[in-house]
Each structure stands twice: as C-alpha cells, then as structure tokens.
C-alpha positions as CSV (number, residue, x, y, z in Angstrom):
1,X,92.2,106.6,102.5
2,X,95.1,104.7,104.0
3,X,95.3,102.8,101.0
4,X,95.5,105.9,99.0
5,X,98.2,107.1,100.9
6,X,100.3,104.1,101.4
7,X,100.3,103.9,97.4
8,X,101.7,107.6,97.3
9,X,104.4,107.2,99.9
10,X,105.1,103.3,98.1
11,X,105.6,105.2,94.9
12,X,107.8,107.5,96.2
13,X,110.3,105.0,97.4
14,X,110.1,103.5,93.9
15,X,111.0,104.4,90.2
16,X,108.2,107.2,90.7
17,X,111.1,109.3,92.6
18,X,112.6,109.9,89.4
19,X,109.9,111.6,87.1
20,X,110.0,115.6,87.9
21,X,106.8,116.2,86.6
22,X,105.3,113.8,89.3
23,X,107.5,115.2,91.9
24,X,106.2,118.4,91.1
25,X,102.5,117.2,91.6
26,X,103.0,115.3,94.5
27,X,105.4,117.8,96.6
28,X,103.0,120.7,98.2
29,X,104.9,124.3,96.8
30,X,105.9,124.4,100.5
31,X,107.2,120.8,101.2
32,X,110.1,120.8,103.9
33,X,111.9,117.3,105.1
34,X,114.1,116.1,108.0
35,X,115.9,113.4,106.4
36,X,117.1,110.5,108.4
37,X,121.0,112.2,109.0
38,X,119.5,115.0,110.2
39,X,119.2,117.5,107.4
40,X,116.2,120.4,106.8
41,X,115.6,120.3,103.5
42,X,113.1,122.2,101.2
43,X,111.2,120.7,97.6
44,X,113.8,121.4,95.2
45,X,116.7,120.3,97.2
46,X,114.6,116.9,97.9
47,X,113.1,116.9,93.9
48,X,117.5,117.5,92.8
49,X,118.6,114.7,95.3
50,X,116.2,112.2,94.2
51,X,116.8,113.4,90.5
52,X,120.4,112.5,91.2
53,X,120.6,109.3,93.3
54,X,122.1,106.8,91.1
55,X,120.1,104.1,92.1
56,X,116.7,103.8,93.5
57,X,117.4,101.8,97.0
58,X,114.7,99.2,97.5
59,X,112.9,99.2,100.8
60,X,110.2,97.6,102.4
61,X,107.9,99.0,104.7
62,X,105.3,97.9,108.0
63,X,103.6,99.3,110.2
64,X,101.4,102.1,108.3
65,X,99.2,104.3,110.8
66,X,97.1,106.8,109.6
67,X,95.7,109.5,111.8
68,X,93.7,112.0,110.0
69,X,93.6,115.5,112.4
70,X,91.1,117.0,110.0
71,X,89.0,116.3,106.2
72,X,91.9,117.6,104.6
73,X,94.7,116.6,106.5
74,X,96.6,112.8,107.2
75,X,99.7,112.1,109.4
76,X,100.8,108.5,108.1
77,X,103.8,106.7,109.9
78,X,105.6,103.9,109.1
79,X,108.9,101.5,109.0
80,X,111.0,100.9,106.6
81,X,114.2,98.8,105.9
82,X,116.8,98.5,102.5
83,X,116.0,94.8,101.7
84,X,118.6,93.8,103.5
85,X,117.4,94.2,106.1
86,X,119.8,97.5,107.3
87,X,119.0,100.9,108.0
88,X,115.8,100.5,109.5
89,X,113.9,104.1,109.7
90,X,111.1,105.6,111.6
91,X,108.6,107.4,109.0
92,X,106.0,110.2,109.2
93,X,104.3,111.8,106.4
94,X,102.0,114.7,106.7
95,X,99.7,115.1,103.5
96,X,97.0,118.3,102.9
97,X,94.4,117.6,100.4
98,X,94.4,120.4,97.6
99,X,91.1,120.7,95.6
100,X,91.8,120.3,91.7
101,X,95.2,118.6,93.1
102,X,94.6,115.5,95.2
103,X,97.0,114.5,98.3
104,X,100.3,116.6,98.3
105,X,103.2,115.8,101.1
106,X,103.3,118.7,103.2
107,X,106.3,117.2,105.5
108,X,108.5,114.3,105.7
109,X,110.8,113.1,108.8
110,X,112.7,110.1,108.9
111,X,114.5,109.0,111.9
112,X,116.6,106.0,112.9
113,X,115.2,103.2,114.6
114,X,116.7,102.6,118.1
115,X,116.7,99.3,119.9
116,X,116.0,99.4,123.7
C-alpha cells in the first residue's frame, strides 16, 4: 500500500496537478490543507491554485512513512525539497479509502523543516 500511495502523492507534485478531472477524483469532497505559509485551505481553493501555478516546481522527496490507523485509513509523511535543494518541507497526508473510488486525500499539511 505504501507504494500505492507514494505514487498518488508523487503524482500530485507532478504534471498530474494540472488535470481537474483528476483533481476532482483524487481530492475527498471534504479535503482541507495547511500549506507550508500557514494557510487553511479547502478543495477548490487548492484544485484553482494548482490550476493556476505557472509552473509545476520539481521536488524530490525521502523519507515516506506510512502508518495505517485503520483498513480504510493511511497517514503517509514525508520530505521534500525543490531540486535545488531549497525549501525543504515536512509532509503528511491523510488518505480514506472510498469504495467504487479508491484512495482520496482527506488532509494535507506541510510544514518547514527546522534545523536544530
């Protein structure tokens, strides 16, 4: 299942981000984010920005954990940095499996990595 879900959040960091009608499959009705400056946002403010950026930034990402509270349920976290090397970010993911739907991203929080 990992696997599964590392594809879906990889996808989302690529060209995937800018095709509504998979953003309307893959975000749950009821999707909220914290973005990494802070922000509360809902699904259709997170499916207009991502409709909008200009340009698809190119990340790489480490350290995938899945923990997986029940059947239907996975929290993944994970790193990831623009390729060069900057901006650095702390990711979780929290995914509900929908019957007749697959994995949809229930919640999304990314926070900036700190350095002791």
């Amino acid at each position: 299942m990992i696997d599964t879900l590392k594809q879906l959040e990889l996808a989302l960091q690529g060209k995937q981000r800018k095709d509504p009608q998979w953003l309307d499959a893959i975000l749950h009705k009821d999707f909220r984010e914290i973005t990494r400056s802070g922000l509360i946002v809902d699904r259709t403010q997170t499916i207009v920005a991502l409709l909008q950026q200009a340009e698809i930034p190119h990340y790489s990402s480490d350290n995938f954990i899945l923990t997986q509270p029940t059947p239907e349920s996975a929290l993944l976290t994970y790193r990831t940095r623009l390729s060069d090397g900057s901006e650095v970010t702390l990711r979780s993911s929290y995914w509900l499996w929908q019957d007749n739907v697959g994995w949809q991203l229930y919640f999304h929080q990314g926070t900036a990595e700190r350095l002791r």
